[in-house]
C-alpha positions as CSV (number, residue, x, y, z in Angstrom):
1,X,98.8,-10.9,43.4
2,X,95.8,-13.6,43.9
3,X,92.4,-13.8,42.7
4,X,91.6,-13.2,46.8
5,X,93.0,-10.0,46.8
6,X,90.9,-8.2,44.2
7,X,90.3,-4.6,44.7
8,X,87.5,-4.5,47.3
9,X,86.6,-1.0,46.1
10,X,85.9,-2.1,42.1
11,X,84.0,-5.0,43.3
12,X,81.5,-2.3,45.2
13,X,81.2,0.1,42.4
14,X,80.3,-2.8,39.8
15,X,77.7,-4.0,42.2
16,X,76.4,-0.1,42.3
17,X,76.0,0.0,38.7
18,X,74.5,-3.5,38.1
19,X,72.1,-2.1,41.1
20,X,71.1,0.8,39.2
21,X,70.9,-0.8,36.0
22,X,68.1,-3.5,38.1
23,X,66.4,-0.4,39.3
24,X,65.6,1.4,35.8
25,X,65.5,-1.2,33.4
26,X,61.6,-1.6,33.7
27,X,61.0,2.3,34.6
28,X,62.4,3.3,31.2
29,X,60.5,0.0,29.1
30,X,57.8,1.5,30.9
31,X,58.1,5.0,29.5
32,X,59.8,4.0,26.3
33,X,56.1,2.3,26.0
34,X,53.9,5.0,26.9
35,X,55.7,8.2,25.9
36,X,57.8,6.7,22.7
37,X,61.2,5.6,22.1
38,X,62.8,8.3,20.6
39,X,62.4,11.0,23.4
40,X,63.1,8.6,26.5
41,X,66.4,7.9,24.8
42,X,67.4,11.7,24.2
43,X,66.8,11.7,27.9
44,X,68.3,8.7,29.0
45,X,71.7,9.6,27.0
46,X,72.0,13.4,28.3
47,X,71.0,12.4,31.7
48,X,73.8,9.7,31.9
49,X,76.4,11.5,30.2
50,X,76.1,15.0,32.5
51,X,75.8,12.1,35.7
52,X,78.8,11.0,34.6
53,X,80.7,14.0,33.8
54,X,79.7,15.1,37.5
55,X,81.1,11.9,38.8
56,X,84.4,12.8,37.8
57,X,85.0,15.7,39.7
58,X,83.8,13.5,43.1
59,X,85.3,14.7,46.1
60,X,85.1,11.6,47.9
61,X,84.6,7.9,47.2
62,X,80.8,7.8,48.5
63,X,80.0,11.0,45.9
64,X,81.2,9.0,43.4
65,X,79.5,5.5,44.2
66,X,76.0,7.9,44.8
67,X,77.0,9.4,40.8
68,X,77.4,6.3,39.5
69,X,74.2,4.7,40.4
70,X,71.9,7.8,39.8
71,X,73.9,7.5,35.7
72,X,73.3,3.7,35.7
73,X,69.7,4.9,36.5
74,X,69.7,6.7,33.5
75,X,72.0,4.7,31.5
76,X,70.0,1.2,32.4
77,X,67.3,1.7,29.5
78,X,69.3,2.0,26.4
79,X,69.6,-1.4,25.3
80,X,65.8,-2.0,25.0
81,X,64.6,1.6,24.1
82,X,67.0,1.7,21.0
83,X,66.5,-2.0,19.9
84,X,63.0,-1.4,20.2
85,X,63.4,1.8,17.9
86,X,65.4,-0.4,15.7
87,X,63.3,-2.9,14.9
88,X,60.4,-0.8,14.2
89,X,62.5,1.5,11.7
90,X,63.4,-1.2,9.1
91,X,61.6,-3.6,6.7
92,X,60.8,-6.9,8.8
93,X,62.8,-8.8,6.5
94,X,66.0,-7.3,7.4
95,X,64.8,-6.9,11.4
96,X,66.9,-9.8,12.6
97,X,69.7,-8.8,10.6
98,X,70.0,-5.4,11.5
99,X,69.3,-6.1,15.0
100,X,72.1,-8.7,15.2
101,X,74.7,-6.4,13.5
102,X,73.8,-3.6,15.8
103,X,74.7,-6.4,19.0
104,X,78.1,-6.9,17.2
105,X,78.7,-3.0,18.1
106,X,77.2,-3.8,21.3
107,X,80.1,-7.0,22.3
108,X,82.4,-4.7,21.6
109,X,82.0,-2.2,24.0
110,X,83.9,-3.4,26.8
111,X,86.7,-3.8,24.5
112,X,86.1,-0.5,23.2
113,X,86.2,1.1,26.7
114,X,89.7,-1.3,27.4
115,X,90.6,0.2,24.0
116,X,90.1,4.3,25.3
117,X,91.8,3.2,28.5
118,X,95.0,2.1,26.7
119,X,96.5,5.8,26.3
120,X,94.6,7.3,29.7
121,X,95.3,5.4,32.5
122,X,98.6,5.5,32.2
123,X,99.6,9.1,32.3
124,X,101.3,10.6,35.0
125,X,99.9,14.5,35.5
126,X,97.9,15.8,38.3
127,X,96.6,19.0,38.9
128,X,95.7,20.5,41.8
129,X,91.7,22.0,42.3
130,X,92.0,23.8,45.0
131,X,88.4,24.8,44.9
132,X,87.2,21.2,45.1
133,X,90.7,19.9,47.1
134,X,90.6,16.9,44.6
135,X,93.7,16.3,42.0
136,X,92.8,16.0,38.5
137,X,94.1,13.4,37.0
138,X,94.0,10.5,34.4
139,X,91.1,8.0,36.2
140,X,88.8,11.2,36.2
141,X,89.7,12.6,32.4
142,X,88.9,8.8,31.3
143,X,85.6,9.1,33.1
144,X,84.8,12.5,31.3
145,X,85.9,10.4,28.0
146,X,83.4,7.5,28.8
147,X,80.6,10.1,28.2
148,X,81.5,11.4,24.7
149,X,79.8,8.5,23.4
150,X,76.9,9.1,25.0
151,X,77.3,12.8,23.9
152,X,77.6,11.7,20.2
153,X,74.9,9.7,20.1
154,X,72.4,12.5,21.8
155,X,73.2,14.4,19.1
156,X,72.6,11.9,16.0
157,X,68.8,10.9,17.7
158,X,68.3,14.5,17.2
159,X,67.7,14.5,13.9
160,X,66.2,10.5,14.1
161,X,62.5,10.3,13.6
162,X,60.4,8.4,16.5
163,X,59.1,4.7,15.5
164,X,56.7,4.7,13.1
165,X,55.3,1.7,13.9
166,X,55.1,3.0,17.7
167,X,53.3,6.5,16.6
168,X,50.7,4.2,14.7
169,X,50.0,1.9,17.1
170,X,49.1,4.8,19.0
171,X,46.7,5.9,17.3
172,X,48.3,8.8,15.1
173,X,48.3,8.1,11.3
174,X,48.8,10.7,10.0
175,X,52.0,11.3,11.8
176,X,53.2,7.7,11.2
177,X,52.7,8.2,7.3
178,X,54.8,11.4,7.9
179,X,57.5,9.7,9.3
180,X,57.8,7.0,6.9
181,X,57.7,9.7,4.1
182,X,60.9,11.2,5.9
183,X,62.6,8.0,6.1
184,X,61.6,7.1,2.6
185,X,63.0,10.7,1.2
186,X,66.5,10.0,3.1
187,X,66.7,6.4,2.0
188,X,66.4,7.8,-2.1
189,X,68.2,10.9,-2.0
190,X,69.0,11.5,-5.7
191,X,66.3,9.6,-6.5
192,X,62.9,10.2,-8.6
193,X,61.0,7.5,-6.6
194,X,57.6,8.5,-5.2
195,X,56.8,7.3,-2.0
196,X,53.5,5.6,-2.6
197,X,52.0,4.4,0.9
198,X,48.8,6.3,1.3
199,X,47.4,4.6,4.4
200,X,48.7,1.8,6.8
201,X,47.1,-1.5,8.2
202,X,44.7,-1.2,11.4
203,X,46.9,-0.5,14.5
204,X,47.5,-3.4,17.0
205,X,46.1,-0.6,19.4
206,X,44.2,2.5,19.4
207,X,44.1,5.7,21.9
208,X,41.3,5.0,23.4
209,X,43.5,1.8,24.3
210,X,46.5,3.9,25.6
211,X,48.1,2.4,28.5
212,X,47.4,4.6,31.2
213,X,49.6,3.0,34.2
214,X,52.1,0.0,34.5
215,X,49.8,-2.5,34.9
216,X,48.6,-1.9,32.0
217,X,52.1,-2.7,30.5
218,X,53.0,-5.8,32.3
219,X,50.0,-8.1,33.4
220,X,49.4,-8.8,29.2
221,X,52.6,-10.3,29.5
222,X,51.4,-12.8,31.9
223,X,48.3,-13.7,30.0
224,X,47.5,-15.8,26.9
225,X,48.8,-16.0,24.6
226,X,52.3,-14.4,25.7
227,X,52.5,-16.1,28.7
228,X,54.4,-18.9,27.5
229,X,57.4,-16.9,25.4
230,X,57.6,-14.5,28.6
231,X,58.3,-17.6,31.0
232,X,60.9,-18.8,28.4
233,X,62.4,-15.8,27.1
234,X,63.0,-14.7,31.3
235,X,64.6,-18.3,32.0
236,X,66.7,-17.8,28.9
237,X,68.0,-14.5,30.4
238,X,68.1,-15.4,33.7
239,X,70.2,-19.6,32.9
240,X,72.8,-17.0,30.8
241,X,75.7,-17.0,32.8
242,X,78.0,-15.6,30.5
243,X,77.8,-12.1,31.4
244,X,79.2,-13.1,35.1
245,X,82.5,-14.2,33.8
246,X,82.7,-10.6,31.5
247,X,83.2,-9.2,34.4
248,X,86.2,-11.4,35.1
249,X,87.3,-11.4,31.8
250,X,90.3,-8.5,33.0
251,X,91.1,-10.0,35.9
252,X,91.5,-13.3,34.0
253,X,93.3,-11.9,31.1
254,X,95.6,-10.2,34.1
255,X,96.2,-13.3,35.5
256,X,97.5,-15.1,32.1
257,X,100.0,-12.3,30.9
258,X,101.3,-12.2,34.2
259,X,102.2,-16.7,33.8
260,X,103.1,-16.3,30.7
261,X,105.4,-13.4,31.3
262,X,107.1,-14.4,34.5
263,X,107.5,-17.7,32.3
264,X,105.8,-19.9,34.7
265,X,103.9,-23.3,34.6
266,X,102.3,-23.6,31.2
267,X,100.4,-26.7,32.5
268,X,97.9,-24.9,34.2
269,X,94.4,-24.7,34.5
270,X,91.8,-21.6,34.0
271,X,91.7,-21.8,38.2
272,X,95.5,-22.4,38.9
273,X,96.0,-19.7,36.4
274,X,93.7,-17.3,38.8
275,X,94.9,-18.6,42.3
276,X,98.7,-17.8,41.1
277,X,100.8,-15.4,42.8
278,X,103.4,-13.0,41.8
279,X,105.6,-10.4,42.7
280,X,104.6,-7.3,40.9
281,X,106.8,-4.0,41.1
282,X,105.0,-0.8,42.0
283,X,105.9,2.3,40.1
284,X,105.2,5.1,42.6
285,X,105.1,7.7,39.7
286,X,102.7,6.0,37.5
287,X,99.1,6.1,38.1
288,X,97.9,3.1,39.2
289,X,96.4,0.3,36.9
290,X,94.7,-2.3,37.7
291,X,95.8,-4.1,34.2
292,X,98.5,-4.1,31.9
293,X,99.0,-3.2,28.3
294,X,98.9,-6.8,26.8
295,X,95.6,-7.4,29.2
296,X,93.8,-5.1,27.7
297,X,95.0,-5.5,24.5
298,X,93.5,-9.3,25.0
299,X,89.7,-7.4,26.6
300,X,89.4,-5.8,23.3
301,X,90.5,-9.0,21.2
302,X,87.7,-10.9,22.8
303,X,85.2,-7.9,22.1
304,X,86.3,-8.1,18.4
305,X,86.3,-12.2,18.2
306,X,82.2,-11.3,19.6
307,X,81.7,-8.7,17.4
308,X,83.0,-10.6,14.1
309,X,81.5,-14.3,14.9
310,X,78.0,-12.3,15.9
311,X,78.3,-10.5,12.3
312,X,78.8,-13.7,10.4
313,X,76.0,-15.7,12.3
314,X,73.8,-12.6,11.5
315,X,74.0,-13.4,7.4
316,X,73.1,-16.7,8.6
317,X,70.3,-16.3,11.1
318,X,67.5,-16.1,8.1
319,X,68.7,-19.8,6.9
320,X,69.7,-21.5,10.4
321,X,66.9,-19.5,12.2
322,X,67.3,-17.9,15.5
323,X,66.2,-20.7,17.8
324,X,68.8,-23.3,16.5
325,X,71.3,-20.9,16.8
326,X,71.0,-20.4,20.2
327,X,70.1,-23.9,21.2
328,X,73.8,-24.7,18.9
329,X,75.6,-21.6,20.7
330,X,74.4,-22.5,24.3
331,X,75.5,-26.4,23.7
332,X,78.7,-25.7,21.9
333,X,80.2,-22.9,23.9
334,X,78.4,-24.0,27.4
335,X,80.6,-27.4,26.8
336,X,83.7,-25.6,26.4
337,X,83.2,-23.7,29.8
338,X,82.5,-26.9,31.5
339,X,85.8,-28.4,29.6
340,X,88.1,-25.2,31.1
341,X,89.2,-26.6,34.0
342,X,89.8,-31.0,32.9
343,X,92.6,-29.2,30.1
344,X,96.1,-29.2,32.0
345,X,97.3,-26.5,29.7
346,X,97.3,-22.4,30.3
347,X,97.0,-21.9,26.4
348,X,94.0,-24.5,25.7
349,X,92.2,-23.5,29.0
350,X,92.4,-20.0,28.0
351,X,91.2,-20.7,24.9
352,X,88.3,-22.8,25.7
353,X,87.4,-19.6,27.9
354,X,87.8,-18.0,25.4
355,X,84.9,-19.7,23.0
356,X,82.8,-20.2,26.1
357,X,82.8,-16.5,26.1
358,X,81.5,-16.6,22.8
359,X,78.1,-17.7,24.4
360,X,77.0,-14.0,25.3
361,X,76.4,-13.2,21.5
362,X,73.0,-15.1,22.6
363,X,71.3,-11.9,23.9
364,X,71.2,-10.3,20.6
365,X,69.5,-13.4,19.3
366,X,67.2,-13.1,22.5
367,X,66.1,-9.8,21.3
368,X,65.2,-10.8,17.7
369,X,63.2,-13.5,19.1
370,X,61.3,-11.2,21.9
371,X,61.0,-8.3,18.7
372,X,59.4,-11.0,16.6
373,X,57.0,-11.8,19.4
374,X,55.4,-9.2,20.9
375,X,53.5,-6.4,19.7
376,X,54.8,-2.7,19.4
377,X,52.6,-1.3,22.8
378,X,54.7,-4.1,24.4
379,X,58.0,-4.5,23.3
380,X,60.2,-2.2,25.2
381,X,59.1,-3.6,28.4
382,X,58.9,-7.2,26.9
383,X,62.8,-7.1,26.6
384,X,63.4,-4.6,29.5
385,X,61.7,-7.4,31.8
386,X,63.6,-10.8,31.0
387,X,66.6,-8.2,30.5
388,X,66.2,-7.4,34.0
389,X,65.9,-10.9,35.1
390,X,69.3,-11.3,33.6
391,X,70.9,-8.4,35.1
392,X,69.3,-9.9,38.5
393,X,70.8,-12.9,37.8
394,X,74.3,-11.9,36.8
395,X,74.5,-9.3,39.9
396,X,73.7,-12.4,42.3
397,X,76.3,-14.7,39.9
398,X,79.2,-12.4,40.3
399,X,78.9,-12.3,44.0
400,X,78.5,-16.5,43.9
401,X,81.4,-16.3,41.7
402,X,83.6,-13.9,43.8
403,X,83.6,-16.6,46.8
404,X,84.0,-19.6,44.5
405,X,86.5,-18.5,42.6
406,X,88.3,-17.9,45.6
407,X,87.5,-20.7,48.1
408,X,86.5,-23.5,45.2
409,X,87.4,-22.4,42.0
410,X,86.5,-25.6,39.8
411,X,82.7,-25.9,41.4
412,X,82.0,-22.6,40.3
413,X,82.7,-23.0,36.7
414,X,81.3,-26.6,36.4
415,X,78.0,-24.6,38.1
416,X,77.6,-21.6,36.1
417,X,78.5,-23.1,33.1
418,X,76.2,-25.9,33.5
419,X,73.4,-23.9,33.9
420,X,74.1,-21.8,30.5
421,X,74.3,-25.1,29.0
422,X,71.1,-26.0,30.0
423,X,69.3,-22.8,28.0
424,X,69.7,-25.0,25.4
425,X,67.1,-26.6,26.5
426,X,65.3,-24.0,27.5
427,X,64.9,-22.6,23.9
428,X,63.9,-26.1,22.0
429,X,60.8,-24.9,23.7
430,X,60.7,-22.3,21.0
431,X,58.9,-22.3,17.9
432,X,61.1,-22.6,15.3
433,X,61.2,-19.7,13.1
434,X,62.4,-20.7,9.9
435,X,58.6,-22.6,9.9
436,X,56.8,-19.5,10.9
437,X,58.6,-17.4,7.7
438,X,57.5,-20.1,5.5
439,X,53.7,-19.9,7.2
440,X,54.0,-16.4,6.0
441,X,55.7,-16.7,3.1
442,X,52.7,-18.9,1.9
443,X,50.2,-16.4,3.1
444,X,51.5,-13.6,1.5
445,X,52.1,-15.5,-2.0
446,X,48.5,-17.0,-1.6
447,X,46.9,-13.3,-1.2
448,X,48.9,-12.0,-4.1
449,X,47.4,-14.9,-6.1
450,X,44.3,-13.8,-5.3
451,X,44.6,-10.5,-6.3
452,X,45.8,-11.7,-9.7
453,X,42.7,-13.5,-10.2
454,X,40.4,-10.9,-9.4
């Protein structure tokens, strides 16, 4: 098995769902916008959890590429509708830490779908469906598993309130103080306390300022004075290259149990490690499996290495500051993917990988910083565009990377690496926020002086 025989068919449906992910990502900031949050979500989950469920009773492979991009359709939006719902649901002091523990839950979703996998893929029954003339068997029960999630969390946003911050900025008061007295009355069950907000500060918009077409939603993020964070926060999305080795991450971790367990060369680099061949028995009454036990063990290891080192930077963003973070992250773990291929050793090259995939906690960061930024009529569609820049970006950089890999293995991590490195760059062009919290922390102090006084 070489890295230039991977599956031809799982290389096609990834590209079908990074192309549906390209195609809704600003449809849905667009109506998470202009019709709110919390209902573009209920239909976003639904509608990509019955797509899904479809899919896997597909009677052909072409039914099931055509399922997969209509739920990536629908799927594509969650990311900036929820974090968007997010931020405007808790006190902005605790927005970047909320925000950046929700992202650890995010990293480790790959792992967590390695994790389901585990116990699925390997079964063994099949039952005939005569109706359909398909066999049901473990590949399409896993896909039906893949949607409970999606299921689950219909069900919680049910009883979630929309954005209050969104409903105000739409003009509705009223409603907005509703909501906050619904959030208030959860958050103090058992308790006495009153909730004592009787009117809100002026909306950043009103409704006779309602959006009333796309344009309306996109062109202010090309003007003064958010021109300059959109032009940054899209180059940081699109010079993050992280996400284009994910993707490789099983075939990789495939790769590395197979040396180590066929006890071969253990003075190899990230590339040799790829380009390796071996002789792998075929069990003809096991489902097929494109990865082992131990490889996907290590998927979800890398998840939960994300997960934890994103949690601990998160009690540490509000000190640091979430520029210098990134600018530290993109230096530090861009380095070690440049460094992968000069260490002669599988272990050390695997574990410079390793923290080079440590890079891609950056996006949650990313999405603090754009929160912090732009106003509530805005937001969805202010991380929904650099977000799909990104996805733009990665789509093209996995294709890149499926030819160099192959044909000039070293080139293409010393390029894509390089280029994440260089968002380090990119983001000393950011104000530093740790300044802009003290701006306000002296504003806020100096008006509650002032108050004394009088």
């Amino acid at each position: 098995m070489t890295v230039a025989k991977h599956n031809e068919e799982e290389t096609i449906e990834s590209a079908v769902d990074k192309a549906g992910t390209i195609v809704g990502s600003l449809v849905w900031g667009y109506l998470a916008d202009t019709r709110g949050r919390r209902l573009m979500l209920l239909v976003s989950l639904m509608g990509s959890a019955i797509i899904n469920i479809v899919a896997s009773i597909s009677v052909n492979w072409i039914m099931l590429l055509i399922l997969q991009f209509i739920a990536a359709l629908f799927a594509s939006g969650l990311y900036s509708m929820s974090m968007s719902l997010l931020s405007e649901s808790v006190p902005m002091a605790k927005r970047n830490l909320v925000i950046l523990l929700v992202t650890s839950i995010f990293l480790l979703s790959q792992g967590f779908m390695a994790a389901l996998a585990l116990p699925i893929i390997p079964l063994t029954f099949s039952y005939y469906i005569s109706s359909l003339d398909i066999y049901w068997n473990s590949w399409r029960t896993l896909v039906v598993v893949y949607s409970i999630p999606c299921i689950c969390s219909f069900i919680c946003f049910l009883f979630m309130q929309e954005s209050p911050k969104f409903v105000h900025a739409m003009g509705d008061e009223q409603k907005s103080l509703e909501i906050l007295r619904i959030i208030h009355k959860y958050n103090h069950l058992g308790s006495k306390k009153e909730f004592q907000v009787y009117r809100i500060k002026k909306a950043e918009m009103n409704k006779n300022d309602t959006p009333s077409s796309s344009k309306d939603q996109i062109v202010p993020l090309f003007r003064a004075p958010l021109l300059k964070p959109t032009i940054i926060m899209t180059l940081l999305y699109f010079f993050q290259q992280v996400g284009a080795f994910m993707v490789w991450l099983p075939t990789i971790a495939n790769q590395f149990v197979q040396v180590t367990e066929t006890g071969g060369n253990t003075d190899l680099t990230l590339c040799e490690i790829l380009n390796s061949e071996f002789e792998v028995s075929v069990n003809p009454d096991v489902a097929p499996c494109a990865l082992n036990e131990t490889a996907l063990l290590m998927v979800l290891a890398v998840g939960a290495l994300q997960c934890a080192f994103n949690t601990i930077l998160s009690l540490m963003v509000t000190k640091i500051g979430r520029r210098n973070i990134v600018i530290a992250l993109a230096g530090i773990c861009g380095l070690a993917g440049i460094l992968v291929n000069v260490v002669p050793n599988t272990t050390g090259s695997i574990v410079l990988f390793g923290i080079f995939l440590m890079g891609i906690i950056v996006m949650g960061l990313y999405t603090a910083i754009i929160v912090a930024i732009f106003p509530t009529h805005l937001r969805a569609m202010a991380i929904a565009l650099p977000l799909t820049a990104s996805r733009i970006t990665t789509f093209i950089s996995i294709q890149i990377l499926n030819l160099m890999l192959v044909n000039n293995c070293d080139a293409g991590f010393y390029l894509f690496t390089s280029i994440f490195t260089l968002s380090a760059v990119i983001a000393a062009f950011l104000p530093d926020d740790r300044r802009l919290q003290k701006e306000v922390k002296n504003e806020t102090e100096a008006k509650a002086e002032n108050i004394t006084k009088l």
